[in-house]
C-alpha positions in Angstrom: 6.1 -32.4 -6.5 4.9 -31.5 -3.3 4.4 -33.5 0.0 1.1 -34.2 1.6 2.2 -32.0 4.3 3.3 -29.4 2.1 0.2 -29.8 -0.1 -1.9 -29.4 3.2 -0.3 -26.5 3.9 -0.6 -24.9 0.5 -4.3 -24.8 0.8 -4.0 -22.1 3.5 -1.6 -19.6 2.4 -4.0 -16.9 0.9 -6.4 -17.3 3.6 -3.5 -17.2 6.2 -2.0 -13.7 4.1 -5.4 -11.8 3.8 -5.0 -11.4 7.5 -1.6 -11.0 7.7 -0.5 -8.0 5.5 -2.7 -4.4 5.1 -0.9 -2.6 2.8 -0.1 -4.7 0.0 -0.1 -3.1 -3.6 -3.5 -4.7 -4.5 -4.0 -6.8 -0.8 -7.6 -6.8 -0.6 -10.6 -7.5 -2.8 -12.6 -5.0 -4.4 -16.2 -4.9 -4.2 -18.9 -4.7 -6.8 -22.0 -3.1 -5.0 -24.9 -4.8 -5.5 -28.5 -3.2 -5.9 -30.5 -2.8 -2.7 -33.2 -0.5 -1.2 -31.6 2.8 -0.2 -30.7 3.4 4.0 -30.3 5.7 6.1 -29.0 9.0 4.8 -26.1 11.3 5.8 -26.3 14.8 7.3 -26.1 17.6 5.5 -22.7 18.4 3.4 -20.9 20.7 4.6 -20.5 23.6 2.2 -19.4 26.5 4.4 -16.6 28.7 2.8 -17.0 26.6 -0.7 -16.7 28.4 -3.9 -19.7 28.4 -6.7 -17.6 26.6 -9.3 -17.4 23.8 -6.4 -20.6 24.0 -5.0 -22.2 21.2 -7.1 -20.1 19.3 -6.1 -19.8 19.9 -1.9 -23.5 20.2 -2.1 -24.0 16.7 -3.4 -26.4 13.9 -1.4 -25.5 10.8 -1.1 -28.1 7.8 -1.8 -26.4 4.6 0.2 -28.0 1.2 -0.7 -27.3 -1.6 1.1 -24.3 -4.1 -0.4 -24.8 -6.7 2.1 -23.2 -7.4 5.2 -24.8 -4.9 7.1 -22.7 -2.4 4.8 -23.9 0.6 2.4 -22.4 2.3 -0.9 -22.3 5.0 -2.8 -20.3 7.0 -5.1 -19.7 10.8 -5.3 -18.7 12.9 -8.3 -15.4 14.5 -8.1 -13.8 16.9 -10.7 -11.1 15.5 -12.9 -9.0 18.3 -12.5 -9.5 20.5 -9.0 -7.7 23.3 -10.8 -10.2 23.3 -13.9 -13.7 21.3 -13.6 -14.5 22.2 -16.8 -12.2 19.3 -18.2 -15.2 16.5 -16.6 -15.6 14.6 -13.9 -15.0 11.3 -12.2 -16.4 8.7 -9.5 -15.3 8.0 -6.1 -16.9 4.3 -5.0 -17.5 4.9 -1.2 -18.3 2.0 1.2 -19.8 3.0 4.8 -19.5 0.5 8.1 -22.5 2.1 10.1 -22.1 2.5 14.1 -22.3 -0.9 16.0 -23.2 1.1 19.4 -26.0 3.6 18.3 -25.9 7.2 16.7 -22.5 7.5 15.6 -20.0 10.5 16.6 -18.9 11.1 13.1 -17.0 9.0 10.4 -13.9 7.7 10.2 -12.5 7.8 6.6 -9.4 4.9 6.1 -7.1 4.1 3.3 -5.2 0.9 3.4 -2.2 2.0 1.5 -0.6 1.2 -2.0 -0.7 3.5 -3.5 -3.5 1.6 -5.2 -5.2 -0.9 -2.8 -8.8 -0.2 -2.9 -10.4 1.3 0.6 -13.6 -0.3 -0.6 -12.3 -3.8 -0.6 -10.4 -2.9 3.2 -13.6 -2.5 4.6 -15.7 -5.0 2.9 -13.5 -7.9 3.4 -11.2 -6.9 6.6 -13.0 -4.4 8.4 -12.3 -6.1 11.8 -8.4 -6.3 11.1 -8.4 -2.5 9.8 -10.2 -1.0 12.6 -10.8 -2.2 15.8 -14.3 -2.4 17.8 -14.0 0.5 19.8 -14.0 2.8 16.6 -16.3 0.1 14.8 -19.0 1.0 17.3 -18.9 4.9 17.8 -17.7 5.7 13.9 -19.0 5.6 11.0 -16.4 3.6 9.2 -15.6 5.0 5.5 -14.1 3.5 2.9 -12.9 4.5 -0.4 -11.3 3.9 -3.5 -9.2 7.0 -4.4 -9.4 8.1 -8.3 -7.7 5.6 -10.3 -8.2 2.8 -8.3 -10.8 0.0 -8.3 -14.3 0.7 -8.7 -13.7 4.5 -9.2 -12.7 5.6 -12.4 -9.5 3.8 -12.7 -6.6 3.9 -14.8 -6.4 0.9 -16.8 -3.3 -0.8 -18.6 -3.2 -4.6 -19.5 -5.5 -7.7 -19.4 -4.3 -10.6 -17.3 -2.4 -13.1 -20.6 0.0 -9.3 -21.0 -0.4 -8.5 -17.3 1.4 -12.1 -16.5 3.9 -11.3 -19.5 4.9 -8.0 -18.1 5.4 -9.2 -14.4 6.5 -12.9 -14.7 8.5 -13.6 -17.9 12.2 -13.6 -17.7 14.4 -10.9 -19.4 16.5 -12.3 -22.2 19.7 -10.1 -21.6 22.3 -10.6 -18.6 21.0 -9.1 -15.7 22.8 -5.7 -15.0 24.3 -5.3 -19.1 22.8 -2.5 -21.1 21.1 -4.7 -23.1 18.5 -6.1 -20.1 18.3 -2.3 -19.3 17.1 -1.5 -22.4 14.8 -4.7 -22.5 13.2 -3.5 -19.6 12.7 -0.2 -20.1 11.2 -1.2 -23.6 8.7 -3.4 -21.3 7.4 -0.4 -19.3 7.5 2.0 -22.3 5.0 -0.9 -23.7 3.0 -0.9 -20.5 2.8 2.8 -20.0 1.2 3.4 -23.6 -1.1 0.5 -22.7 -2.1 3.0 -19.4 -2.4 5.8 -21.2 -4.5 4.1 -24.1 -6.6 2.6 -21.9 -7.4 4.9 -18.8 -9.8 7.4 -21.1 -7.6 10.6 -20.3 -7.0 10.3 -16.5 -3.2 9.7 -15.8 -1.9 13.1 -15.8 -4.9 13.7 -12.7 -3.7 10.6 -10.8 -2.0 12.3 -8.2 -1.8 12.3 -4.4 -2.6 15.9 -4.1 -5.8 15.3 -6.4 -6.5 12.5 -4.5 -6.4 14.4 -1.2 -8.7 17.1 -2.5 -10.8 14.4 -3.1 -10.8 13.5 0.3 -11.9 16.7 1.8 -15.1 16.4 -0.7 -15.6 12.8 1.0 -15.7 14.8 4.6 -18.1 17.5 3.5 -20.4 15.4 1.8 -20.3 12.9 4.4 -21.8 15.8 6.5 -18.3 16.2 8.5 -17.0 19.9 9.8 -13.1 18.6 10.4 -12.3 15.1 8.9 -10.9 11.8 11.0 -8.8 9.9 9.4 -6.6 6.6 9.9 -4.3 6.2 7.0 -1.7 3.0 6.8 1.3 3.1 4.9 0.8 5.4 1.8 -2.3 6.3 3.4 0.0 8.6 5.9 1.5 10.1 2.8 -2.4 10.7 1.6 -3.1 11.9 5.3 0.0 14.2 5.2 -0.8 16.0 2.1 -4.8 16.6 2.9 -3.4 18.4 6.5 -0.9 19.8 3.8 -4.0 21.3 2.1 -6.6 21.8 4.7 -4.7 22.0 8.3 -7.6 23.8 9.7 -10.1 20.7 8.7 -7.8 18.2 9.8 -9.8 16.7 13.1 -7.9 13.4 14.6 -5.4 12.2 12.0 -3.8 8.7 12.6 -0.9 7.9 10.6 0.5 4.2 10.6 3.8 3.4 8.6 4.8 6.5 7.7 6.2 7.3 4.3 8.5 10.4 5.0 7.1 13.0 1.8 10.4 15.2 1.6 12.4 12.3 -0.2 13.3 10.9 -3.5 12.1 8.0 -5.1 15.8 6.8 -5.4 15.6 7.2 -1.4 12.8 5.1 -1.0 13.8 2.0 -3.0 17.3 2.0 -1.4 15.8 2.6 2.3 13.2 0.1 1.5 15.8 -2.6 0.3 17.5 -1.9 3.4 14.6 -2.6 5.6 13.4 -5.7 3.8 17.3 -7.3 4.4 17.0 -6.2 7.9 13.3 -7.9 8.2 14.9 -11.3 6.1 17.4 -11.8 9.2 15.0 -11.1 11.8 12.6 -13.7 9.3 16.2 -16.0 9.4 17.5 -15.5 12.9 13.3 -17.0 13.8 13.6 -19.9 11.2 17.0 -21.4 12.5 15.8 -21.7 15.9 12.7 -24.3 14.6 13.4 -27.6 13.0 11.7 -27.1 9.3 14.3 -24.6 8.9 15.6 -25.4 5.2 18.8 -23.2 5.9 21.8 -24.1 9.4 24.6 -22.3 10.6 24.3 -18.8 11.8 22.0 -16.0 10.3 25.1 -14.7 8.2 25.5 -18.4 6.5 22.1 -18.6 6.4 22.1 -15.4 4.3 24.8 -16.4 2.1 22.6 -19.5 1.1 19.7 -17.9 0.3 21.6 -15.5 -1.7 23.4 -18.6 -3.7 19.7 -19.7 -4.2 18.4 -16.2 -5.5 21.7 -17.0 -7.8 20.7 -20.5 -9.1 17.1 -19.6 -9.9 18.1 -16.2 -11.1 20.6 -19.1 -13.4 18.0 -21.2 -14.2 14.8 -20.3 -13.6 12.3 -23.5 -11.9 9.4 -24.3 -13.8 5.9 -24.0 -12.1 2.9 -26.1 -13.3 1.0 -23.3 -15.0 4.0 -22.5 -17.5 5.6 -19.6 -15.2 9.1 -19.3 -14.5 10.9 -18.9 -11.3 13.0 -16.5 -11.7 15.1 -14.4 -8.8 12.8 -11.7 -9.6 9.4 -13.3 -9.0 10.9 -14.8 -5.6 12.5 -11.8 -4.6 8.5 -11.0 -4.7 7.4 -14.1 -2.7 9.9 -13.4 -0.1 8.8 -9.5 0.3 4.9 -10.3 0.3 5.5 -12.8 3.7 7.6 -9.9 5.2 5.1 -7.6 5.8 4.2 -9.1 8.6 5.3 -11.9 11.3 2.3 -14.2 10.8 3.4 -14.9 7.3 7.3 -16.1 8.1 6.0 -19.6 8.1 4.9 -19.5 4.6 8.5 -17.5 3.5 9.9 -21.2 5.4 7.4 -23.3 3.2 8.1 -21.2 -0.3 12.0 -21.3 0.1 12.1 -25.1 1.2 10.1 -25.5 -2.2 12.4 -23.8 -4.4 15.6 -25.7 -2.6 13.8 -28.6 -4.2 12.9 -27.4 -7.5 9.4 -26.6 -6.7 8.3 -23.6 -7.8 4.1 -23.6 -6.5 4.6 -22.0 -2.8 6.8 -19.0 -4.3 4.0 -18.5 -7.2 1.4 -18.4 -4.3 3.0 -15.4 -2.3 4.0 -13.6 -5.5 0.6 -14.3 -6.4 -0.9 -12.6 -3.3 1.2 -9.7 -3.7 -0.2 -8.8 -7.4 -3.7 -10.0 -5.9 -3.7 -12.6 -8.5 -6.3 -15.8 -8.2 -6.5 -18.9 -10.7 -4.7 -16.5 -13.6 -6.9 -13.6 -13.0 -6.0 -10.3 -11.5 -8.6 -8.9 -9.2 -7.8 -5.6 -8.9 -6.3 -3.0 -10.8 -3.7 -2.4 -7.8 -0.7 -2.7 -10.0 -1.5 0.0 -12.5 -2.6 2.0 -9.8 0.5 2.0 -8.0 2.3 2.6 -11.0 0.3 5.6 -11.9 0.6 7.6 -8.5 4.1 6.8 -8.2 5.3 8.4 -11.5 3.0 11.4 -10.9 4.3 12.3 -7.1 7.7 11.2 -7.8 10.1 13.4 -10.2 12.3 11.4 -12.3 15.3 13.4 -11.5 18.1 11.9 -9.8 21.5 12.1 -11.2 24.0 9.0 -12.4 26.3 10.1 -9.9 23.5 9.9 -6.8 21.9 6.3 -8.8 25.3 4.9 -8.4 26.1 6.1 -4.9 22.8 4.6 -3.7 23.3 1.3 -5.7 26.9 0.9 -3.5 25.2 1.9 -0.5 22.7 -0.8 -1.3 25.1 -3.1 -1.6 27.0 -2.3 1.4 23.6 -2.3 3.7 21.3 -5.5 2.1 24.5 -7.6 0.1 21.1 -10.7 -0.3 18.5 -8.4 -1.8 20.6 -5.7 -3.3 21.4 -8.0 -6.6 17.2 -7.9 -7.3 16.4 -4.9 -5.7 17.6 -2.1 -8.6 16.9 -1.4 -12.3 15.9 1.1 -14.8 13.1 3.4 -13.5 10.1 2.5 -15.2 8.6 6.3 -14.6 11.1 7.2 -17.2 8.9 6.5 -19.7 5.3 7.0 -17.9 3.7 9.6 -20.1 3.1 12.5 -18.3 5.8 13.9 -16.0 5.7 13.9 -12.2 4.0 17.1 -10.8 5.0 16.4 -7.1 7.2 17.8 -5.3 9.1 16.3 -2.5 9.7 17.9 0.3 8.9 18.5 4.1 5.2 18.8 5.6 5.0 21.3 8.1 1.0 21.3 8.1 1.1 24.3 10.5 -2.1 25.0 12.3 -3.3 21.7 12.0 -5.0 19.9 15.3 -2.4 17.3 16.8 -1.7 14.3 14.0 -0.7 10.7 15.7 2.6 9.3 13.9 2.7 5.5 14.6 5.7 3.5 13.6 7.4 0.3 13.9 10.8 -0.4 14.7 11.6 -3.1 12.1 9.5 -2.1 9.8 10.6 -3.2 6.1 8.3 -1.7 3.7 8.1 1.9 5.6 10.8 1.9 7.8 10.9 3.5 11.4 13.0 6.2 10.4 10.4 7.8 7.8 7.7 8.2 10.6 9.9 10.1 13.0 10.9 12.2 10.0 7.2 12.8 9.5 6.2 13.3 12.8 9.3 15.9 13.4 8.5 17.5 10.0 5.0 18.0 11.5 4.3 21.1 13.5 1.6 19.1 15.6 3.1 15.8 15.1 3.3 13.4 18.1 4.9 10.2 17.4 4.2 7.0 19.0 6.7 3.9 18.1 5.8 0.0 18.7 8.8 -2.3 19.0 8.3 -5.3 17.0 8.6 -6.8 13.0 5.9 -6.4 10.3 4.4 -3.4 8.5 2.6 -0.4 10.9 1.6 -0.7 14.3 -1.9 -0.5 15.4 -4.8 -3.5 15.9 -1.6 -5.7 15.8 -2.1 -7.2 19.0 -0.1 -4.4 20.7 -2.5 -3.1 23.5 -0.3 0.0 24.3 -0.5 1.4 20.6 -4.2 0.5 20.1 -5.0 2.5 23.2 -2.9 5.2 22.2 -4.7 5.2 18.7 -8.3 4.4 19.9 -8.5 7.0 23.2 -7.2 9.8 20.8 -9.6 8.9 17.7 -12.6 9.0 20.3 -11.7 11.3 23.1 -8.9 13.7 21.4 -7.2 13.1 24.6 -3.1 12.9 22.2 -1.0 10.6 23.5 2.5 11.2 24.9 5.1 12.5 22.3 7.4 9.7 22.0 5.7 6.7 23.9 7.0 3.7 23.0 5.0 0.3 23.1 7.2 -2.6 23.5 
């Protein structure tokens, strides 16, 4: 049961989160446009040096009507396949934030990460926390949801009754014994037929490379000679690959928790689980110094308890009132959605104190913000998404030698989350193999491109943006000093200058400045 206090306290957690994490597979809301009179038009698309088979669709115009809130939408026609538009097309749902300060200097496209989080839903629900005023009033402020996700054509997998199945019940087998390896792996064989049943034909075009084509048809058509672009999180990997594509269209590109594109996916679950360990002490060293601390003793006892509880519920899982199990997987979740960012930690405290005393409700909440999940429904399709781009850009092709070497290393570096952190790869059974290819962007000739990245950064950790902003030929990399995922309208003044005077003026900030 929970306290009054605790109960009190419950009722705020989602609202507390939607503010307090960007880049959250499936963080933000989508929206439904609703029917309204059409506005005020864009310029002219810019078709200069476009070929006739694309023509149609760099010449299109956009209608906008108004979706309320002083914001317009629209949706543009995109070719399944870039490399064959005879195969169909698709729809890209765009959302526009008009110029608060008079005729606007261009737009500003944005993606909130994922991959999978719907750009639609970013600015209809947090514009103000994505981009601050001083682009809000000279920029026109795009967003979109890339092919695949929300109110484009998106892939779909599972309702919510299989959706809850596949993410929440516990696996039968010992955790770590062939037999839960093969459990699981029968799981997402089960869920990636359900993808590929259900998503009409798009999977083996849900790419990041497809998506950043894409992107350069939301500049022209937006009436836009070079394109301006803030990208979070796998929004830098988006950004990346379009100055990949088009470095002499790339305008002023921001990039904010940098994904590094030249390694593995084995690489980025290990240095991922590395940086969430790192952000759960910083989380612990900040709990033991306040009184509702549920845990004493020094961060490194501290650490060993909540590792004996991960154990216990991992043991015996702790009923929650709507027939879900906590398990250690599902608050392995809980405790990665609060440590995205600082303003969360308190809820982490409130979740873990819970589950020390059998309650199950707080975890359930955060999990349940993580997958964007609201009284038993899911309300986006974030989860498939994310799935879907992943096994596309990432080759399956690390060898058992190079799995177990990161597993020890895993170990060695985050010894609480290691134990939940690792399984079978579920894009070894996604349909279509990964046509990515990791390596280094150079994006020679493009204009300057801002790198910003956070020192403790767990889910994009510092080290991939100064790999990206060295593997950059124009790269200039700007770090903030401090917890939580990417850096800019964070509070930091230093960084949102940085980002703001270069977005409006071009004027490139210092290579290397560091905000403390």
């Amino acid at each position: 049961m929970n306290t009054p206090r605790r109960a009190r306290r419950l009722a705020g957690i989602i609202a507390g989160l939607a503010v307090a994490s960007l880049a959250l597979s499936g963080c933000v809301s989508v929206l439904i446009p609703e029917d309204g009179p059409v506005s005020t038009a864009s310029p002219a698309p810019d078709t200069e040096g476009v070929t006739a088979e694309l023509l149609p669709y760099y010449g299109q115009s956009l209608a906008w009507t108004d979706c309320g809130d002083g914001l317009d939408c629209t949706t543009v026609t995109a070719p399944l396949d870039w490399s064959d538009t005879a195969k169909g097309d698709i729809e890209l749902s765009i959302i526009r934030s008009r110029a608060t300060g008079g005729e606007a200097i261009g737009s500003l496209l944005t993606n909130p990460g994922g991959p999978g989080a719907s750009g639609v839903g970013l600015i209809r629900d947090s514009l103000e926390y994505a981009v601050g005023e001083p682009l809000r009033e000279q920029f026109d402020v795009i967003g979109f949801d890339p092919r695949g996700v929300g109110e484009s054509t998106a892939v779909r997998c599972y309702d919510a009754d299989e959706m809850d199945a596949y993410l929440f019940d516990i696996a039968e087998n010992t955790r770590g014994s062939d037999a839960w390896t093969g459990e699981l792996l029968d799981r997402h064989s089960a869920f990636a037929e359900a993808c590929e049943d259900a998503s009409d034909g798009i999977l083996p075009y849900v790419t990041t490379d497809n998506a950043a084509r894409d992107m350069d048809l939301l500049r022209a058509v937006l009436g836009d000679r070079e394109l301006s672009y803030l990208g979070y999180s796998y929004g830098t990997f988006l950004g990346a690959t379009y100055a990949k594509l088009f470095p002499d269209r790339v305008g002023r590109l921001v990039l904010d928790g940098a994904i590094d594109p030249s390694i593995s996916g084995l690489d980025v679950g290990i240095t991922q689980g590395v940086g969430f360990e790192s952000a759960l002490r910083a989380y612990m060293a900040d709990c033991l110094e306040g009184s509702d601390c549920p845990f004493r003793g020094t961060v490194d006892q501290a650490m060993l308890d909540l590792g004996a509880l991960l154990a216990s519920v991992d043991r015996d899982p702790i009923p929650n009132s709507d027939g879900r199990m906590l398990g250690a997987d599902s608050l392995m979740t809980a405790i990665v959605a609060a440590l995205y960012s600082e303003d969360s930690w308190e809820y982490l405290t409130l979740a873990l104190d819970g589950a020390l005393q059998g309650e199950a409700e707080t975890a359930f909440q955060l999990a349940d913000f993580y997958f964007n999940r609201e009284g038993g429904a899911y309300l986006d399709n974030s989860t498939e998404a994310f799935r879907a781009y992943n096994c596309m850009d990432y080759p399956v092709d690390s060898t058992e030698e190079e799995v177990a070497a990161a597993e020890a290393l895993l170990a060695e570096k985050a010894p609480t989350v290691a134990p939940y952190w690792a399984g079978p790869d579920p894009c070894e059974v996604w349909p279509y193999p990964a046509t990515g290819i990791r390596e280094p962007i150079a994006a020679a000739g493009a204009a300057p491109i801002v790198v910003v990245g956070t020192t403790n950064d767990p889910a994009t950790p510092y080290e991939w943006s100064v790999a990206l902003a060295e593997q950059l030929e124009s790269g200039v990399l700007v770090t903030r000093v401090g917890e939580g995922h990417t850096g800019y309208n964070k509070g930091n003044a230093c960084v949102d200058q940085a980002v703001e005077t270069y977005l409006l003026d071009g004027t490139v900030p210092e290579d290397g400045l560091v905000c403390e």
